[in-house]
C-alpha positions as CSV (number, residue, x, y, z in Angstrom):
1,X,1.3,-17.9,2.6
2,X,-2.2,-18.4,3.4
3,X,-4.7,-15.5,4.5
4,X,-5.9,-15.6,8.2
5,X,-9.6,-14.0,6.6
6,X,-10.7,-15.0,3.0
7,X,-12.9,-11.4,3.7
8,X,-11.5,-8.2,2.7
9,X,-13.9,-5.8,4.7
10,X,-13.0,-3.3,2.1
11,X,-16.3,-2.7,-0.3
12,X,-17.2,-3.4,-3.2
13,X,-17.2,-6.9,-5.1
14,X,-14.4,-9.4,-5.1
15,X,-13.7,-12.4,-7.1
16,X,-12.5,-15.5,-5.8
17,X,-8.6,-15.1,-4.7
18,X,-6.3,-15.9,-7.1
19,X,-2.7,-14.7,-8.0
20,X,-2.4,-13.4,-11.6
21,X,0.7,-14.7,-12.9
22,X,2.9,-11.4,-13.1
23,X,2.5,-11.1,-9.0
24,X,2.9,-14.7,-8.5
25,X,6.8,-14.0,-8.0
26,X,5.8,-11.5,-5.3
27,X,5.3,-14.8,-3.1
28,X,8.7,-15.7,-3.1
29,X,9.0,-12.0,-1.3
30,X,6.1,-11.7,1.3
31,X,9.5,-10.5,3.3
32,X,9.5,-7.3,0.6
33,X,7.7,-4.9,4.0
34,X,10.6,-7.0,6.8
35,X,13.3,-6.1,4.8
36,X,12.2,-2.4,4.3
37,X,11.5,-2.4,8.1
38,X,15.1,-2.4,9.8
39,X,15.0,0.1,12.7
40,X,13.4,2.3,15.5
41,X,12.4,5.7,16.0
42,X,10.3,7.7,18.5
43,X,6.8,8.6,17.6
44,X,6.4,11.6,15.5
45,X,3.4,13.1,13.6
46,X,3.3,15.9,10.9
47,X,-0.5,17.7,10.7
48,X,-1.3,19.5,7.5
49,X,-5.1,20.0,6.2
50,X,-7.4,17.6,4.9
51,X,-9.2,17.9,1.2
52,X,-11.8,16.3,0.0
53,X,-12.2,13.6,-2.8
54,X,-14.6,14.3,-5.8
55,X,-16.9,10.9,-5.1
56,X,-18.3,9.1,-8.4
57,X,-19.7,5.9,-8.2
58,X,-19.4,5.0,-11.5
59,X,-15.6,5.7,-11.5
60,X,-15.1,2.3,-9.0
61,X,-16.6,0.2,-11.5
62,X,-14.4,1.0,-14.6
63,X,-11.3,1.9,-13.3
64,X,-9.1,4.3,-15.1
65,X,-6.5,3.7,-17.9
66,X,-3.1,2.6,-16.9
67,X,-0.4,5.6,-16.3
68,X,2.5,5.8,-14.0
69,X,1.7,7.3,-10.3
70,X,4.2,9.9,-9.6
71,X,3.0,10.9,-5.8
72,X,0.9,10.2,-3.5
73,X,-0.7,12.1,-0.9
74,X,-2.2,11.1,2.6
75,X,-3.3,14.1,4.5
76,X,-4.8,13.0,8.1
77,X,-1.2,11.3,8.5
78,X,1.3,13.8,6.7
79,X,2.4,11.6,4.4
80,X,3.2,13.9,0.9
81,X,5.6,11.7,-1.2
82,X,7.3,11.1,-4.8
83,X,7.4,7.9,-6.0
84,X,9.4,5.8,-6.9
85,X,9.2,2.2,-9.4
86,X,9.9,-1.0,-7.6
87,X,10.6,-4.3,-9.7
88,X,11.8,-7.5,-8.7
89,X,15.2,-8.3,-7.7
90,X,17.4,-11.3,-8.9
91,X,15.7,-13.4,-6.2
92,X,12.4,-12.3,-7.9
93,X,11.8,-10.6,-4.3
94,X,10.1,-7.2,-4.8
95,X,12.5,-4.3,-4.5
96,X,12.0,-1.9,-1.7
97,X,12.7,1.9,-1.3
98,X,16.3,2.2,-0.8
99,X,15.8,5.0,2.0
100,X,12.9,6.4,4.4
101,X,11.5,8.1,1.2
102,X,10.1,8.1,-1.0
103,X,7.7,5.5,-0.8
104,X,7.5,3.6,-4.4
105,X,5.1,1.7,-6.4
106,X,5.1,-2.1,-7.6
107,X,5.2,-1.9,-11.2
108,X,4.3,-5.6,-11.6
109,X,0.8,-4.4,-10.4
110,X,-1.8,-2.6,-11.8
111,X,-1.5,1.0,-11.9
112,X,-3.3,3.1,-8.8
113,X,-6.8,3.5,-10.6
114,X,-7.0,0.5,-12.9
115,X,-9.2,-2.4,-12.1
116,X,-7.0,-4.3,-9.7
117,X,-5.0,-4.1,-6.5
118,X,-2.4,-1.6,-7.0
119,X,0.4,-1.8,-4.1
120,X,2.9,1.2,-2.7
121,X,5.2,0.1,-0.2
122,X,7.2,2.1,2.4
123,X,9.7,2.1,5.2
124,X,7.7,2.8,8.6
125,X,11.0,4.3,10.1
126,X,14.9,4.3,8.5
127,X,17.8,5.3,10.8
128,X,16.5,6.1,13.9
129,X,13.9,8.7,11.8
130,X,10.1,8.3,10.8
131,X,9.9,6.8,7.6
132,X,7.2,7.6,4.8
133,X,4.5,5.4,6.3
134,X,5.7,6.1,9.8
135,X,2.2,6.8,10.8
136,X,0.1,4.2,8.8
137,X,-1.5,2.6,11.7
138,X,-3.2,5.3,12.8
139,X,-4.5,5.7,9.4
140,X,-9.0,5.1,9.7
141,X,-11.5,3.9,7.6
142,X,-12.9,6.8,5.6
143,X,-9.7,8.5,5.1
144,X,-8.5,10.1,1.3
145,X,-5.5,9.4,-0.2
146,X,-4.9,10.9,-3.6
147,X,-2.2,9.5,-6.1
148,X,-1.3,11.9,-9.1
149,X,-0.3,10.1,-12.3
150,X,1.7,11.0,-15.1
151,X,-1.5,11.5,-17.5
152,X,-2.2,14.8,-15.4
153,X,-5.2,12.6,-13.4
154,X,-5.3,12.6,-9.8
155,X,-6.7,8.8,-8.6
156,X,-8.7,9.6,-5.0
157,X,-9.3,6.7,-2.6
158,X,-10.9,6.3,0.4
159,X,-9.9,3.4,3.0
160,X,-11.9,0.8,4.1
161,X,-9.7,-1.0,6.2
162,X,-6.2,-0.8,8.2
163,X,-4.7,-4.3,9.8
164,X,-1.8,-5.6,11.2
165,X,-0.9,-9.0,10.5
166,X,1.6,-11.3,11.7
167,X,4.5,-11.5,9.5
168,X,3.9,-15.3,9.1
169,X,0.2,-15.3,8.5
170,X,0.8,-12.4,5.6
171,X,-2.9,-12.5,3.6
172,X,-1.1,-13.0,0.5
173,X,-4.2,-13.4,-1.7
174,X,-6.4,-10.7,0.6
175,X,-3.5,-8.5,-0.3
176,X,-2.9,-9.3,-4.1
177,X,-5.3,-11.1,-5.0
178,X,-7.9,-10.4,-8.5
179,X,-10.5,-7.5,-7.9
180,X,-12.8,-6.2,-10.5
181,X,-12.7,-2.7,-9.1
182,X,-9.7,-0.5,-8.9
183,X,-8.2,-1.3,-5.2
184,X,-5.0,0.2,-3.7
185,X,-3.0,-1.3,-0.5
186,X,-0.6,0.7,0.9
187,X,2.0,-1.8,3.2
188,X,4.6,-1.4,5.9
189,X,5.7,-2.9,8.9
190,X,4.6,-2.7,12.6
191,X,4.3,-4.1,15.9
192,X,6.8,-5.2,18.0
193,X,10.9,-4.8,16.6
194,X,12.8,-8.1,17.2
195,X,16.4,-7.4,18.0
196,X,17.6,-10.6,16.9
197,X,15.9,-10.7,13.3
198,X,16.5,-6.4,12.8
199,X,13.1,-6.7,11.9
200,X,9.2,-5.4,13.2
201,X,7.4,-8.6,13.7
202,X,3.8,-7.7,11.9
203,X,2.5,-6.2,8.8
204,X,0.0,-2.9,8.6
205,X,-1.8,-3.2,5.3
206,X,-4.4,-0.3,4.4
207,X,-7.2,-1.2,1.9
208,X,-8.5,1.4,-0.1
209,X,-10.8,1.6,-2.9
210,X,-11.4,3.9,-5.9
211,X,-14.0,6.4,-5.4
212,X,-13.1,9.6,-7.7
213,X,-11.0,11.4,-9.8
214,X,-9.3,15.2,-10.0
């Protein structure tokens, strides 16, 4: 599919799109945030307090070594999750949570901190409840989410940008594309739910970039 903006928005330097081969099956399943997007659910929000990211500069540049990210944490939207691996299936589609949570981790990607775009995906709602990223679209620019890793490291980001996109103008290379600084999206579905398809009709992507460590 081909971005509607060849601009992220999102800080920092970018390279000219282009897929590296280990995500170029994840085009074959832009559908990975419809089919983790089957229901509805009245709006709910959970508060719980903010903290603070440890800001270095230099961090963005390098990236961090690879290590597994075990949880992630989102405080101005309540999110507070496990998470899990997700792989490709048969159809080389990426695998999606199989419930509301936890929210998992595409392990085809880099790891949250290394240079690259790292992606965790999650259900916005599952059986008439609020899923793990029930609240994304409210997320703002300038929000911290934290990702703990299995090294003991805690990866901090800060986002740049939150969008919705029509499911069938998905920014595929926006989204996956190279970076030379350690990048994180975090994707689910929104807008409108077609009845027909048992699917939201839009994507909400948040961009987020590296900006510290704990």
């Amino acid at each position: 599919m081909i971005p509607s903006d060849a601009s992220t928005g999102n800080g920092g330097r970018r390279t000219t799109p282009r897929l590296p081969a280990v995500l170029a099956a994840l085009l074959l399943a832009i559908t990975l945030v419809a089919t983790g997007c089957a229901g509805q659910s009245s709006p709910g929000s959970v508060d719980v307090p903010t903290r603070d990211a440890v800001v270095n500069p230099a961090v963005n540049a390098a990236g961090l070594t690879k290590s597994i990210p075990t949880r992630i944490e989102v405080p101005s939207i309540g999110v507070d999750s496990s998470l899990m691996g997700l792989g490709l299936d048969a159809q080389g589609a990426m695998q999606v949570p199989a419930e509301g949570f936890p929210a998992g981790w595409y392990t085809g990607a880099p790891t949250p901190g290394e240079t690259g775009p790292a992606v965790i995906a999650g259900h916005v709602d599952w059986a008439g409840a609020p899923g793990v990223f029930f609240e994304l679209t409210n997320l703002e620019p300038g929000a911290a989410i934290s990702v703990t890793r299995e090294d003991g490291s805690i990866a901090r980001f800060e986002v740049t940008e939150v969008t919705t996109f029509p499911k069938d103008e998905f920014p595929t290379d926006l989204v996956y594309g190279t970076l030379d600084y350690a990048g994180l999206r975090l994707i689910t579905c929104g807008g409108a739910f077609d009845e027909s398809a048992s699917s939201y009709q839009d994507n909400v992507v948040a961009f987020a970039k590296l900006v510290g460590t704990g």
